[in-house]
C-alpha positions, 0 to 999 in steps of 0.5 A: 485511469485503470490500475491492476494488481492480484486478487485476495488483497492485502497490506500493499495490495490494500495501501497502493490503492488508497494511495493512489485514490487519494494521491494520484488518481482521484478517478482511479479504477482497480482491476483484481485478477488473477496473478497469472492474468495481470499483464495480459489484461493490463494490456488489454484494459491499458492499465497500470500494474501494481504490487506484481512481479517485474513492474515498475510499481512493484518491490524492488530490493527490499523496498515495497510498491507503496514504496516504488509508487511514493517515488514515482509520483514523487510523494516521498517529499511528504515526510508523513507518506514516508514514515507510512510507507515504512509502516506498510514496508514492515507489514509486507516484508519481513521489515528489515529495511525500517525494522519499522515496530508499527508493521506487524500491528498492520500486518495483524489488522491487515490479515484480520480483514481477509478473514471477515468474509467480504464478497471481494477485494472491492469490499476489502479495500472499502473496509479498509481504507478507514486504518490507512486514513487513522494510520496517515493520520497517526504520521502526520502527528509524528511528523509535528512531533518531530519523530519522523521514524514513528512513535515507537522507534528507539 
């Protein structure tokens, strides 16, 4: 299946992707485009967007596509998903609906990547993946801890 979003990744448009490869769609493909050409070749391609305004799998209220693709999917009984969707949320939003203190640390790592010249977003996500594999991991042993809002919620 093809999935779509915007050119120049980064947080949601990073996480949305490795979540999908690996709970979703192992077969997926990314398409990124220009935000302006999204829809039109969404519909071209028959892909799903993602991380754009007005779509299904996109922000809604305060909450993420990370988020919104959690829900669809019906991941969010996965607790250790839950709690990195919170993380992502606090990266990619001004992280005041978990006031989750992992996100601007995201958001930091997330903005250096953009600044490592990569040919394109393929690359980026490439590169990437490695911190959403050490950042699930990292959830996973909060959830075995018993301290499903993260090592550093009070």
């Amino acid at each position: 299946m093809k999935w779509i979003t915007r050119e120049k990744v980064k947080v949601d448009r990073v996480a949305c992707p490795w979540l999908i490869k690996k709970f979703v769609d192992p077969q997926a493909e990314f398409l990124f485009v220009p935000a302006t050409e999204v829809l039109a070749i969404a519909e071209r391609e028959g892909a799903t967007p993602y991380d754009v305004t007005g779509v299904e799998l996109g922000h809604h209220g305060s909450e993420c596509s990370f988020e919104a693709i959690l829900k669809k999917y019906k991941l969010t009984g996965e607790p250790a998903l839950v709690l990195l969707g919170k993380i992502v949320n606090g990266a990619d939003t001004d992280n005041t609906l978990w006031q989750q203190p992992e996100g601007p640390g995201l958001e930091a790592i997330a903005e250096g990547f953009r600044h490592l010249d990569y040919p394109d977003d393929h690359a980026v996500n490439a590169a990437e993946w490695i911190v959403y594999e050490a950042l699930y991991a990292y959830c996973q042993e909060m959830i075995r801890q018993g301290k499903p809002d993260g090592q550093f919620k009070a």
